[in-house]
C-alpha positions as CSV (number, residue, x, y, z in Angstrom):
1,X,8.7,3.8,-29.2
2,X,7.0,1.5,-26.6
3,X,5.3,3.8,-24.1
4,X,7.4,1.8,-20.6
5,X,10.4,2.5,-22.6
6,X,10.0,6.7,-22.9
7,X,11.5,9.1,-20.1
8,X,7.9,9.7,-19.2
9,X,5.8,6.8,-19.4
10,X,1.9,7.9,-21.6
11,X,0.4,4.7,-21.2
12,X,-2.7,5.2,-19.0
13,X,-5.8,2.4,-18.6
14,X,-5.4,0.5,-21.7
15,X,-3.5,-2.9,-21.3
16,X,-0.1,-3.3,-22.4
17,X,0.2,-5.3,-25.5
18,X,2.5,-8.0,-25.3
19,X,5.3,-6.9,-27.8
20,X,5.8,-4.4,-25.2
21,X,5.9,-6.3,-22.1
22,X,9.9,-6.5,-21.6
23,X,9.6,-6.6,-17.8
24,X,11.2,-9.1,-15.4
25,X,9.7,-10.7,-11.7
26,X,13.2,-10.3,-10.0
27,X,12.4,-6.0,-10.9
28,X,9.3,-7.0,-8.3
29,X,12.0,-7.3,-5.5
30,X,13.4,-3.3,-5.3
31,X,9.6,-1.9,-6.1
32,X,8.4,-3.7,-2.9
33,X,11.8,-2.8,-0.9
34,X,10.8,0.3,-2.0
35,X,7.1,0.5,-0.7
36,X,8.6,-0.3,3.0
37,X,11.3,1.8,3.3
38,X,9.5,4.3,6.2
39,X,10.7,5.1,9.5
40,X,7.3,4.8,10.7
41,X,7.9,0.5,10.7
42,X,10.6,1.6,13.7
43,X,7.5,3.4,15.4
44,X,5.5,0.1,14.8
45,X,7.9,-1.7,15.9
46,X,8.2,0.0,19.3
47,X,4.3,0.2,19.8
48,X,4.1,-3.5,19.5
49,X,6.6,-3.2,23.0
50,X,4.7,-0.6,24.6
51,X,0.9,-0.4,23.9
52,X,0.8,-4.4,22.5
53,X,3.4,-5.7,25.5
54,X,4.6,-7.8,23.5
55,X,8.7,-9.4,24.4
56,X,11.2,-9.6,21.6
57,X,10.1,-13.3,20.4
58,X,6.9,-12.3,19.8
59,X,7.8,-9.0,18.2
60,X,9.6,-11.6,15.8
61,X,7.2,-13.8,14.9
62,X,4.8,-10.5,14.0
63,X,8.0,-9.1,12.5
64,X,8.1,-12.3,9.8
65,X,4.0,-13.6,9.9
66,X,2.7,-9.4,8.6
67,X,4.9,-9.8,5.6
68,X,4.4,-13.2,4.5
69,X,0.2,-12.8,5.4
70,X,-0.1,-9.4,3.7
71,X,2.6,-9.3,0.7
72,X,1.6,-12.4,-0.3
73,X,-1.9,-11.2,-0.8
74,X,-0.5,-8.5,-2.6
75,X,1.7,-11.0,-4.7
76,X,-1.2,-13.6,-5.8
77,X,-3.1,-10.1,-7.0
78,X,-0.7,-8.7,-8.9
79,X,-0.7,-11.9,-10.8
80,X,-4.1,-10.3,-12.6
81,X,-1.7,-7.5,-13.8
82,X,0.1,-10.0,-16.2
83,X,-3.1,-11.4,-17.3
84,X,-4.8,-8.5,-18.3
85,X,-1.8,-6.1,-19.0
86,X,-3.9,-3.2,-17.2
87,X,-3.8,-1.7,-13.5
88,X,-5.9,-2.9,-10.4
89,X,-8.9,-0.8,-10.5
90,X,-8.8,-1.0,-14.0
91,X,-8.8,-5.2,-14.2
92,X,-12.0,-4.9,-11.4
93,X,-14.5,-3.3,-14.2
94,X,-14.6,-7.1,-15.1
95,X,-15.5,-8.0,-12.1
96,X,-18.1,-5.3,-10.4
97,X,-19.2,-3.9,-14.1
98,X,-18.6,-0.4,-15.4
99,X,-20.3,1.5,-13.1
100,X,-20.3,-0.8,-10.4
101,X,-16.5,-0.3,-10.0
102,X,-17.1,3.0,-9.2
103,X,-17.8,2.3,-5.8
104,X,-14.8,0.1,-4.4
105,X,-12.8,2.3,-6.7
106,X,-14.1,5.6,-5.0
107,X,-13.8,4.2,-1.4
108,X,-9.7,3.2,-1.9
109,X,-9.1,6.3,-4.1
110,X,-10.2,8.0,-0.6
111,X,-8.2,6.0,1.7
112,X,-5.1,6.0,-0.4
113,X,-5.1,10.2,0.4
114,X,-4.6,9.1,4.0
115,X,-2.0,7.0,3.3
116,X,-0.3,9.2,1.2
117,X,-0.7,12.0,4.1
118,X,0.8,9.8,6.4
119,X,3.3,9.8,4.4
120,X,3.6,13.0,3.6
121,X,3.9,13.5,7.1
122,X,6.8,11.6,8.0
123,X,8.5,13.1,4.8
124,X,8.0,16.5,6.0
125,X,9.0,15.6,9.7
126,X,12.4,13.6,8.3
127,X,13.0,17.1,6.7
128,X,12.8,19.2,9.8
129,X,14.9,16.8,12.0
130,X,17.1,16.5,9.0
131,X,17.7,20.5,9.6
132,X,17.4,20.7,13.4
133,X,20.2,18.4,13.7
134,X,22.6,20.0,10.7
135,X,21.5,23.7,11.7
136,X,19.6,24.1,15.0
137,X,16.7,25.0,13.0
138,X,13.4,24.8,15.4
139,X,10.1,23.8,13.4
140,X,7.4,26.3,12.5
141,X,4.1,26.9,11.1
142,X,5.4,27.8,8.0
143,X,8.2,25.9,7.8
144,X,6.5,22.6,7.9
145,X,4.9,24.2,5.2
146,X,7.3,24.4,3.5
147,X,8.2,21.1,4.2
148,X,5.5,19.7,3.1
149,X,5.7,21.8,0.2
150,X,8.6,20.1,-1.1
151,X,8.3,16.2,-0.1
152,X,4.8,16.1,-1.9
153,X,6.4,18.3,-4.9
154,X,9.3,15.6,-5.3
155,X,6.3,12.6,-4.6
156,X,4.4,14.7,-7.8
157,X,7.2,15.0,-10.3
158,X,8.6,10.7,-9.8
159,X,5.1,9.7,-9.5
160,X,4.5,11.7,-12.8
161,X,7.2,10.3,-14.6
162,X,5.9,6.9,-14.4
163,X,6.8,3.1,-13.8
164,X,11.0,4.3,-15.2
165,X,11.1,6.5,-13.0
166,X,10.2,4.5,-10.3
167,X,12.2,1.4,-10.9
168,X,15.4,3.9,-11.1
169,X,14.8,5.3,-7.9
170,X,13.6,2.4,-6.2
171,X,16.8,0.2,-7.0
172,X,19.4,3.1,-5.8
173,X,17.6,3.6,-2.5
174,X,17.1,-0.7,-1.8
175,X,20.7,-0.1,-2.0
176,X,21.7,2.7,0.2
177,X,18.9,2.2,2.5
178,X,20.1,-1.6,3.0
179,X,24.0,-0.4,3.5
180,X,22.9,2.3,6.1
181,X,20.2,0.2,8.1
182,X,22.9,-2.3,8.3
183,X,25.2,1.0,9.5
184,X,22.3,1.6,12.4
185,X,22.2,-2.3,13.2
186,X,25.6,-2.5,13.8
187,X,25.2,0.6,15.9
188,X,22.1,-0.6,17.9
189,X,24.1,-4.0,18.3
190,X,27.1,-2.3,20.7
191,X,24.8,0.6,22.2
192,X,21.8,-1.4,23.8
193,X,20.5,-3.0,27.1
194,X,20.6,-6.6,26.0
195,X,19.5,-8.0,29.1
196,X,16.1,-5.6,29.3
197,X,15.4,-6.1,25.5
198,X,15.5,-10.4,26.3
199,X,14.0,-10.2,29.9
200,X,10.4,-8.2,29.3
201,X,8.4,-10.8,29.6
202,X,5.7,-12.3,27.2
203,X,2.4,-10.4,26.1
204,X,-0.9,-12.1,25.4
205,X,-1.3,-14.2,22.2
206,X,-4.2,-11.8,21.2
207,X,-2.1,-9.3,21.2
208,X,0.6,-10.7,19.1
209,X,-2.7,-11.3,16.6
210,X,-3.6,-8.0,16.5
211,X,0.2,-6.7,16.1
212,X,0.4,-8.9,13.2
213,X,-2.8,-7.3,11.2
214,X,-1.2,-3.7,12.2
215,X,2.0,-4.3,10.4
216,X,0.2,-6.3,8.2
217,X,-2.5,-3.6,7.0
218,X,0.2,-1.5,5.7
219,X,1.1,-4.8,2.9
220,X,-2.9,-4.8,2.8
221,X,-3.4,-1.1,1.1
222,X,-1.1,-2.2,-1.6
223,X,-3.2,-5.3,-2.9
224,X,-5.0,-3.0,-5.8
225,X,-1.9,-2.1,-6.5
226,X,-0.3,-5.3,-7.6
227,X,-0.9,-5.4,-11.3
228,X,0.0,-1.8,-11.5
229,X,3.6,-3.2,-11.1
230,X,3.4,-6.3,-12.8
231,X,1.3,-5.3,-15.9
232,X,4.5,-5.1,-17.9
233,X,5.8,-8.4,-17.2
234,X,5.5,-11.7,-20.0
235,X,2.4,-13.4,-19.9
236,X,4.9,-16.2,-19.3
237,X,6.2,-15.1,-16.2
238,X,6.3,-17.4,-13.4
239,X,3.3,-16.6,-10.8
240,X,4.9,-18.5,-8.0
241,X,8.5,-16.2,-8.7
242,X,6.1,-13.1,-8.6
243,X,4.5,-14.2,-5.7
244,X,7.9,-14.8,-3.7
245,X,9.9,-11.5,-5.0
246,X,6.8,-9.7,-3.7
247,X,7.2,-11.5,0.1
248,X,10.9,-11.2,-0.7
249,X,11.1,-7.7,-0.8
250,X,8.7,-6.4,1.2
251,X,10.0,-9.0,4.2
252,X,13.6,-7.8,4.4
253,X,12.9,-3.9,4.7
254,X,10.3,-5.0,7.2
255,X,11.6,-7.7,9.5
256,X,14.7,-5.6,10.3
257,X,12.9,-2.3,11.2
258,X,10.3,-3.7,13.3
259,X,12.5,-5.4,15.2
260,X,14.9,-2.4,15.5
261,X,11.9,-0.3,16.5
262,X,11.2,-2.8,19.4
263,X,15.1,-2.3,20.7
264,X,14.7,0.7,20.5
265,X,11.7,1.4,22.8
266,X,13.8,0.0,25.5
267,X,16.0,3.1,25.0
268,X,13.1,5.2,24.3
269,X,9.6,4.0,26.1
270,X,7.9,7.5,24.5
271,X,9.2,6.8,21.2
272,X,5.6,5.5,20.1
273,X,3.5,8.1,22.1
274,X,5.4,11.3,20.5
275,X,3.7,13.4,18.5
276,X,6.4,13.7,15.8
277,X,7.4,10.0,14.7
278,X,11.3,10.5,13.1
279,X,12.8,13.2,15.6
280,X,13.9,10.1,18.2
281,X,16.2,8.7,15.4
282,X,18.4,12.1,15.6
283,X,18.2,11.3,19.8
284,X,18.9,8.0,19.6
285,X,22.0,7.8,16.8
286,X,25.1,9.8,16.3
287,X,24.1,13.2,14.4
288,X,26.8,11.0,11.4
289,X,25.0,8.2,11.4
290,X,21.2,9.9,11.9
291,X,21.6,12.3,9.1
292,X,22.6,10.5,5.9
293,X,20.2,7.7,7.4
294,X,16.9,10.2,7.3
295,X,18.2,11.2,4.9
296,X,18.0,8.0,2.7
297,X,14.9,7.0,4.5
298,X,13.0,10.5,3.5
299,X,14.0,9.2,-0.2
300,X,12.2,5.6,0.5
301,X,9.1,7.9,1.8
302,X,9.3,9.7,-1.5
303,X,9.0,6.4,-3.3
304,X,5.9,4.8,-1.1
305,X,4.1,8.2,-1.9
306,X,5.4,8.2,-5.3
307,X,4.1,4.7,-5.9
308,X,0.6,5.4,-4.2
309,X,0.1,8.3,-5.9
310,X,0.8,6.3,-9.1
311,X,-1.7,4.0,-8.4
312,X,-4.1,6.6,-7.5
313,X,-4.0,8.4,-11.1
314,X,-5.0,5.0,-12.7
315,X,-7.6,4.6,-9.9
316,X,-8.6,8.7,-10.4
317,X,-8.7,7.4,-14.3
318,X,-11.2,4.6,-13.4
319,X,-13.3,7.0,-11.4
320,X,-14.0,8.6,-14.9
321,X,-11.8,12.0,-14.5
322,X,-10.8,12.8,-17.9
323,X,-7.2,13.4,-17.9
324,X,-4.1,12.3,-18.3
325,X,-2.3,9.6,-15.4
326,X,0.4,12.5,-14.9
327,X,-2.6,15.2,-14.6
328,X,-4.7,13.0,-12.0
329,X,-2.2,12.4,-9.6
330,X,-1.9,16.6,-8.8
331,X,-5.5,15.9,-7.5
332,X,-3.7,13.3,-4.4
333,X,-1.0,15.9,-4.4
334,X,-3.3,18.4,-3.4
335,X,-5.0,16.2,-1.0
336,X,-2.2,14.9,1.1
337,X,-1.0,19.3,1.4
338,X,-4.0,19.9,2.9
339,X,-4.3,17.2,5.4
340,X,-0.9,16.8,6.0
341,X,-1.2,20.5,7.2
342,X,-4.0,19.2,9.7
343,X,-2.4,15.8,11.0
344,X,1.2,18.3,12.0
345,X,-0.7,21.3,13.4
346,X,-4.0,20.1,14.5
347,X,-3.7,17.0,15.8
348,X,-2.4,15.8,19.0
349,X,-1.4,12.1,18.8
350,X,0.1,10.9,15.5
351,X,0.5,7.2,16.8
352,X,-2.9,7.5,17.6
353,X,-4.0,8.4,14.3
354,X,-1.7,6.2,12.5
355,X,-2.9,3.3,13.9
356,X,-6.6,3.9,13.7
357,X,-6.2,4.8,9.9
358,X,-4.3,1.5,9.3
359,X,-7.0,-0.4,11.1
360,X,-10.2,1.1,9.2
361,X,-7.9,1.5,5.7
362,X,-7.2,-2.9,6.4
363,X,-11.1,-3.2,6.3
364,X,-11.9,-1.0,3.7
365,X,-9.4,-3.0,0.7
366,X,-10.5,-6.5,2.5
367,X,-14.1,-6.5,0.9
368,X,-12.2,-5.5,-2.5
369,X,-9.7,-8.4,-2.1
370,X,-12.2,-11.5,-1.4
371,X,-14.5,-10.5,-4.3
372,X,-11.5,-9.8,-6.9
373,X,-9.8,-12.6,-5.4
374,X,-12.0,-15.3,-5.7
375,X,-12.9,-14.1,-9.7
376,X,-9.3,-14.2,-10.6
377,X,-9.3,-17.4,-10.0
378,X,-11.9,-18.1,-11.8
379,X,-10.8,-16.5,-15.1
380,X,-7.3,-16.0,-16.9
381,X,-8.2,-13.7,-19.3
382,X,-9.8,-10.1,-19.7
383,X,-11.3,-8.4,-22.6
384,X,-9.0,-5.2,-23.2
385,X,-11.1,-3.5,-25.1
386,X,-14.3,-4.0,-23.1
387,X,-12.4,-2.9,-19.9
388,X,-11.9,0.4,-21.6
389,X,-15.2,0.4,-22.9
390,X,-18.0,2.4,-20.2
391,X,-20.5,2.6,-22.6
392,X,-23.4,0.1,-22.7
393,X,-21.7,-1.9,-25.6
394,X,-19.4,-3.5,-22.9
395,X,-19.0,-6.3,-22.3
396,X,-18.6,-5.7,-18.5
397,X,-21.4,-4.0,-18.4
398,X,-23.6,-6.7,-16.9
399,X,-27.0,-5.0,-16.0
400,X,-27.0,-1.5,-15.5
401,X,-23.8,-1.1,-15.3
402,X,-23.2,-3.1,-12.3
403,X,-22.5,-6.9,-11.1
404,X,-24.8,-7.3,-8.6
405,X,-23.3,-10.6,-7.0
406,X,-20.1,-8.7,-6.7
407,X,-21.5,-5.8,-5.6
408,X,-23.2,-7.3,-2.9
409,X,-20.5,-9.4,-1.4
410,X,-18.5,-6.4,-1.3
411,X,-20.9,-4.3,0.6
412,X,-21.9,-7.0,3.4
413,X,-18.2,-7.5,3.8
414,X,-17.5,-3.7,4.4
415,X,-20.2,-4.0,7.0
416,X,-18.9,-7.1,8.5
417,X,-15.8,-5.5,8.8
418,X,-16.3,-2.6,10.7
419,X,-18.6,-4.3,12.7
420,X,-15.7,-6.4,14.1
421,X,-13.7,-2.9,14.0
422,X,-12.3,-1.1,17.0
423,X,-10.4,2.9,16.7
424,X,-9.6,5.4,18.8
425,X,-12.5,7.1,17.5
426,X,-15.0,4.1,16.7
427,X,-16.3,0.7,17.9
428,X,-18.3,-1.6,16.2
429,X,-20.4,-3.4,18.6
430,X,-18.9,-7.3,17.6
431,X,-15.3,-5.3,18.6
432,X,-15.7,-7.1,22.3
433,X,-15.8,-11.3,20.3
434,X,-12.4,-13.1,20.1
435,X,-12.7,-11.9,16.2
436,X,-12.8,-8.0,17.0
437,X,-9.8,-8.4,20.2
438,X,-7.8,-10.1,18.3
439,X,-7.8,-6.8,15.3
440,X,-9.2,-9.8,12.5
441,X,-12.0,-7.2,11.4
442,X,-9.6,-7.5,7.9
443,X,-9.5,-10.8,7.9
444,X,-13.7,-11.4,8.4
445,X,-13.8,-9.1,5.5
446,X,-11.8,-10.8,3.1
447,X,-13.4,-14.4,4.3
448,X,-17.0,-12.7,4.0
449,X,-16.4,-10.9,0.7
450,X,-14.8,-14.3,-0.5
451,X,-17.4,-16.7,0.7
452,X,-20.1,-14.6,-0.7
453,X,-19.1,-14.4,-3.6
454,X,-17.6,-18.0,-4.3
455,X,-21.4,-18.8,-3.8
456,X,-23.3,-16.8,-5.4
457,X,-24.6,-17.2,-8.9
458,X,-21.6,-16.3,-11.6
459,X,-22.2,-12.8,-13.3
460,X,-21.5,-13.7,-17.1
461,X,-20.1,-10.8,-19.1
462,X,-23.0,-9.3,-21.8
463,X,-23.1,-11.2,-25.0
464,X,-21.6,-9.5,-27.6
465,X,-23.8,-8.4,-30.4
466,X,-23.3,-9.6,-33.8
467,X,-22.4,-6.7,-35.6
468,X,-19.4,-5.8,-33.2
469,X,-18.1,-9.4,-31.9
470,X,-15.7,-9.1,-34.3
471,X,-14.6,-6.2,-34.6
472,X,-14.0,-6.6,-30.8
473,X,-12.4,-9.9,-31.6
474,X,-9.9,-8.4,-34.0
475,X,-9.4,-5.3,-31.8
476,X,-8.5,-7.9,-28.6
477,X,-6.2,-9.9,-30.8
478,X,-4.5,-6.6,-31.5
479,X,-4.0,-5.4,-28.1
480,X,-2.5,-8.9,-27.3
């Protein structure tokens, strides 16, 4: 049996042949609904009101520019994953070399456990307002804990399952999670200040620019993702559909929340300064209507993790940890227990930290994106077996191990980047230009990585040697 079509799906690294490759682009549009169905887009969406100042026509045009700038990245990407029938990290051996690809690999395996912490995060805290509301219970040590315990437990056992699993739980929730935002929508509607949400006045353009790459980094962190998703689909599948159900569903989860979370900081200014990011929904709505709708949205956050932590047992894979996909997400699982512990006990502003860790996590998958960008369009193929192939008979193997061209782009643009970079708990010393107040640190690393690469000399993969070209040749044909 095919391994996409088992209960558990086996299939780790290796591409997809293409008998087995019964996927379809319109199953693109619940994965990405999916990926953005977080309350922490409401806590966005007020912070672009209070810390951006930003009035509600601005708030929209961030609301409908992050999406379209950021998923679309993510779209064009993940049209590598139907070329090459194998995940992200695992289609970039062919372009930084066996052991080069350690080292983009390494740096967004690490800044996927903070995005999975997040998540974790809001998980556990949609849990413990979820039972506050229901049964008065007050939060604890060890109930968050617990809490913890459980969301990341769930987040192991879909993400282990595999790309089945995913698709089934990703469609039910688009569905609830639609028919209940549209509940709370209807709700807001009657319930707010109309008159304060359309008379703040305007905010400055540059802040509008930098509240676009906040909502936008989010979309960002899912780029070496893409062909995870799409690695099952035709080689005939239409790039521009791919491209479109990707904006598609990613655009209509997050246009609606950010610009719910902006009403609703007229209601509730502290809404993006609290320390715990889901309790205001259970103070703002009806305990009917707040419930069920955590509820649902605790399920959404079960599927962004479970996704992540999908991706990161492929990346874990690339890394060279030898064991199975299932097996290497426990290692993320573990991760985001212990720092989610931290970020709920420890720390003292979760906004703060959010924000911050979507700024630095934009720049570090931007020098990843220009360089893998700019060779996908270059090539339309990959060699399966040499992706799978570490040794020094592969063909991605380039010198050493490593394409130097690519490697290089990738490391000035990670400098570049920061250097245009701005945190709560860094500055890089360009963060004062037009590029760094405007939050484009993301964007100079994608043009830098890009640029650099476009020009300099092509790394061609090793020559084959005689003996072995085809044997390679008949093993590629097979795999097709």
């Amino acid at each position: 049996m095919p391994a996409e079509e088992t209960a558990i799906e086996t299939r780790g690294l290796e591409p997809v042949p293409d008998g087995e490759r019964g996927g379809r682009v319109r199953e693109l549009v619940p994965t990405w609904v999916a990926a953005n169905i977080s309350v922490l887009l409401l806590t966005m969406g007020a912070g672009l009101v209070i810390f951006n100042k930003l009035n509600i026509w601005q708030v929209l045009v961030v609301a409908v520019a992050a999406p379209v700038v950021s998923y679309g990245i993510v779209g064009l990407i993940s049209i590598a994953g139907k070329r090459g029938g194998a995940p992200g990290m695992a289609l970039s051996r062919a372009v930084f070399g066996q052991r080069g690809n350690l080292f983009p690999g390494a740096l967004i395996w690490v800044a996927r456990w903070g995005w999975e912490t997040i998540n974790a995060v809001s998980g556990a805290y949609a849990v413990l307002t979820v039972l506050d509301l229901l049964f008065g219970v007050e939060s604890s040590t060890a109930l968050i804990v617990v809490t913890l315990l459980f969301f990341v437990g769930c987040t192991f056992v879909v993400s282990g399952l595999g790309i089945n699993a995913l698709r089934v739980c990703s469609t039910w929730s688009t569905y609830l999670f639609g028919a209940f935002s549209v509940l709370v929508l209807g709700y807001l509607v009657f319930t707010t200040d109309w008159s304060a949400v359309f008379g703040k006045p305007a905010g400055s353009t540059a802040m509008m620019i930098a509240g676009i790459g906040t909502i936008a980094a989010g979309g960002i962190s899912w780029v070496p993702s893409g062909p995870d998703f799409t690695r099952y689909l035709p080689r005939t599948a239409s790039s521009k559909a791919m491209v479109g159900a990707t904006i598609g569903g990613a655009g209509v989860v997050v246009l609606p929340m950010v610009l719910m979370g902006a009403v609703m900081a007229v209601g509730t200014p502290d809404l993006a300064t609290a320390q715990d990011p889901v309790s205001f929904i259970g103070e703002l709505l009806p305990t009917w209507i707040a419930v069920p709708y955590l509820l649902i949205a605790l399920v959404g956050m079960l599927l962004i993790n479970s996704m992540s932590m999908y991706s990161a047992g492929f990346t874990a894979q690339t890394l060279g940890i030898k064991v199975p996909r299932a097996w290497a997400v426990s290692v993320n699982a573990v991760i985001s227990l212990v720092f989610g512990f931290l970020l709920m006990v420890v720390a003292t502003s979760f906004f703060g930290s959010f924000i911050s860790f979507l700024t630095l996590l934009a720049v570090a998958f931007s020098a990843w994106i220009g360089v893998f960008g700019v060779d996908m369009m270059r090539r339309t193929t990959y060699d399966g077996p040499a992706l799978l192939d570490t040794t020094r008979t592969s063909a991605y193997w380039y010198k050493g191990g490593f394409a130097w061209q690519a490697m290089t782009a990738w490391a000035l643009a990670l400098v570049v980047g920061l250097l245009f970079t701005k945190v709560d708990w860094f500055a890089g010393p360009l963060a004062t230009t037009w590029i760094g107040q405007n939050g484009l640190g993301w964007a100079a690393g994608i043009v830098t990585s890009g640029v650099l690469y476009a020009v300099l000399p092509r790394t061609a993969p090793r020559a084959l040697a005689a003996e072995d070209a085809g044997e390679r040749e008949l093993a590629g044909s097979l795999s097709n």
